[in-house]
C-alpha positions, 0 to 999 in steps of 0.5 A: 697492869698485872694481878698477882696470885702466890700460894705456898708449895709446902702448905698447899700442894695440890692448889699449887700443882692447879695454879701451875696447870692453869699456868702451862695452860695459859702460856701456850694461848695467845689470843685477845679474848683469853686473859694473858698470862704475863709471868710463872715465878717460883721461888723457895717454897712459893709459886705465883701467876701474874696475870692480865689485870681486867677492869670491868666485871664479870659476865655472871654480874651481868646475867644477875644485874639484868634478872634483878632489873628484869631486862635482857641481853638485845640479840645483837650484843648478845652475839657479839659477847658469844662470839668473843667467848667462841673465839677464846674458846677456839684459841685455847683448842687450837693448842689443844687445852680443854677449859672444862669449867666454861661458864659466865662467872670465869668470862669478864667484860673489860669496862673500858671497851666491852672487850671479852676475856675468857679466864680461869683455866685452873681445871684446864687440861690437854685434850690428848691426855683427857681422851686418854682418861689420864691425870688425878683427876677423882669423881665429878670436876666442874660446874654442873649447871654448865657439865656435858653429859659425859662429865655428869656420867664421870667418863674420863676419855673426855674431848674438847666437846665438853666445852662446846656444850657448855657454850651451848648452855652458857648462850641459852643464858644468855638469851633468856636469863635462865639455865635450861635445868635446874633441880633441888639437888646437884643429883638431880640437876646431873640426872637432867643434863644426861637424860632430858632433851634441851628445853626450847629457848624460843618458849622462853624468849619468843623473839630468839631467832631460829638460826640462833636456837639452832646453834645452841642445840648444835652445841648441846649434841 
């Protein structure tokens, strides 16, 4: 089963160029746990991804279904789902593309299976041009619940480090339903990414182990 996504070159060119990107992005990724690409068709003036269909949902939907049912993820599955996203993750590294946008809303859970896919790879980038500080990139570019520090600060020779941390943040939520920070304003919520340290995630959910937590800090380095 495939889902299908056509945009027009000629009335949206740089949400195209992004379509095109995730495209030579996710064709060099071959992995279970990142969502296949099965086909680029370009034609006249229209580009379109066809794409693995996933039934299930995404991992946001979960993280929401457990705040407002007041449980949690148990230890055990929640290991389980991360270990799945690392190795997605680690696939996508290994041929040198950086996701940049980690975060539970682009990870979907296949209903049938519980089977993890990582998706959206549309900000995604080749590590050596982004240590270079090469591409269009203008400004901020991210989730800024989920952005590193040095995304936060705007730097351009960025690394596959960006979405360890973003792991990191990603497996804090996971455990106690909560992000590290917030803050009324996008400023501010950046300004707490760069200069506080990680709050402990044990004080939020005494039962995290603390090989666990270690983990988490590694991640957030």
């Amino acid at each position: 089963t495939t889902e299908i996504y056509t945009l027009s070159l000629h009335d949206a060119l740089p949400i195209c160029e992004r379509i095109l990107s995730e495209g030579r992005a996710l064709a060099r990724i071959d992995h279970s746990n990142v969502v296949r690409l099965n086909a680029v068709v370009a034609e006249d003036d229209d580009v379109c991804l066809v794409m693995q269909f996933v039934e299930g949902e995404s991992l946001d939907a979960r993280v929401e279904r457990n705040q407002t049912n007041g449980t949690q993820f148990s230890i055990p599955e929640t290991v389980a789902i991360f270990r799945q996203i690392v190795s997605g993750v680690s696939a996508a590294h290994a041929e040198g593309i950086i996701h940049r946008d980690l975060k539970p809303a682009n990870v979907l859970v296949r209903s049938k299976d519980g089977v993890i896919k990582v998706t959206d790879f549309g900000i995604a980038k080749e590590e050596s041009e982004a240590q270079e500080g090469r591409g269009k990139t203008v400004g901020v570019i991210g989730s800024v619940r989920y952005m590193a520090p040095e995304q936060c600060v705007g730097r351009k020779d960025i690394d596959k480090r960006v979405d360890i941390y973003a792991l990191g943040i990603l497996l804090f939520e996971l455990l106690t339903g909560t992000r590290p920070f917030d803050a009324e304003s996008t400023f501010d919520l950046m300004s707490k990414h760069v200069h506080e340290p990680l709050p402990s995630v044990s004080a939020r959910r005494p039962d995290v182990p603390q090989w666990l937590e270690n983990i988490i800090r590694r991640c957030c380095e």
